[in-house]
C-alpha positions in Angstrom: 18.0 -8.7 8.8 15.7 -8.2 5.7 12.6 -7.8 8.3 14.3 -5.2 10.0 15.5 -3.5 6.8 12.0 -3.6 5.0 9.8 -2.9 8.6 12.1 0.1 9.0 11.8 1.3 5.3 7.9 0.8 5.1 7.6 2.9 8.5 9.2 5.6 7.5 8.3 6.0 4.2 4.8 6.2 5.8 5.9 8.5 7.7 7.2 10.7 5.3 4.7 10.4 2.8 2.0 11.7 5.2 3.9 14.4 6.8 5.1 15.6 2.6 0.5 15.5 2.6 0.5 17.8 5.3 3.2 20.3 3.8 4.9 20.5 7.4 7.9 18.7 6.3 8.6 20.7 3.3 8.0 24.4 4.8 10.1 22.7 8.1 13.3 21.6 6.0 13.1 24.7 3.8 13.4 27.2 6.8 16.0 24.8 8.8 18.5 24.3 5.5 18.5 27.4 4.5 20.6 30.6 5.8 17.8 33.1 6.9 20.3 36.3 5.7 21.0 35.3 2.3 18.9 32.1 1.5 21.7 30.1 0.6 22.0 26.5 1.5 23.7 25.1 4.5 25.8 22.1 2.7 27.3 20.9 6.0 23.9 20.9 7.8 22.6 18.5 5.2 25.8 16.3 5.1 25.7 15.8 8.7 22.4 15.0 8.8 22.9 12.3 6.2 25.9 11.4 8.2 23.8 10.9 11.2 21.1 8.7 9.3 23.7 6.5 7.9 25.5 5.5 11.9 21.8 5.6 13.0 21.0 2.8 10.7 24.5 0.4 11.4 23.8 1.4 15.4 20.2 -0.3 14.7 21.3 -3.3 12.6 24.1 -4.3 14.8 21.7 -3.9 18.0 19.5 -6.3 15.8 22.4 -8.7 15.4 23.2 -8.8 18.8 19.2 -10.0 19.6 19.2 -12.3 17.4 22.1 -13.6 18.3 22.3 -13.3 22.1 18.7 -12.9 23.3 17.3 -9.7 24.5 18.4 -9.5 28.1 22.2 -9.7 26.2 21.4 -7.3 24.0 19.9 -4.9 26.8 23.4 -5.2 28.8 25.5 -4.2 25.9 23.4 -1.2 25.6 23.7 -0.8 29.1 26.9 -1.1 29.0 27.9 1.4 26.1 26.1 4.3 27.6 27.6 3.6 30.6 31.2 3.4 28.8 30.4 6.6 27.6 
């Protein structure tokens, strides 16, 4: 659980870091929270976005749990599975 947790938190703060060099993720994020009319900032865009991250993140860790507890090929099925349910 910690190699997952740390491997995912190295990536993307790697990620981020270099894109924050490149000033695309700043100008990005400053054009998409922001209203174009009046400027103002979209306080449900960035809650649902951090909403998002947060389900992203259990959705991963339990899809981790179930490897390493079940095998792969187990772990492929419930995913298989889920989407299907859905």
């Amino acid at each position: 659980q910690e190699m997952n947790y740390f491997t995912s938190f190295i990536g993307g703060t790697n990620s981020t870091t270099s894109t924050i060099q490149q000033k695309v993720l700043t100008e990005d994020v400053g054009e998409t929270i922001e209203t174009p009319e009046s400027g103002e900032i979209r306080h449900m865009f960035i809650l649902y976005i951090v909403a998002y991250i947060l389900i992203s993140w259990i959705a991963v860790s339990a899809h981790t749990a179930v490897v390493k507890k079940f095998g792969g090929v187990a772990a492929v099925f419930v995913g298989t599975a889920r989407k299907g349910m859905t």
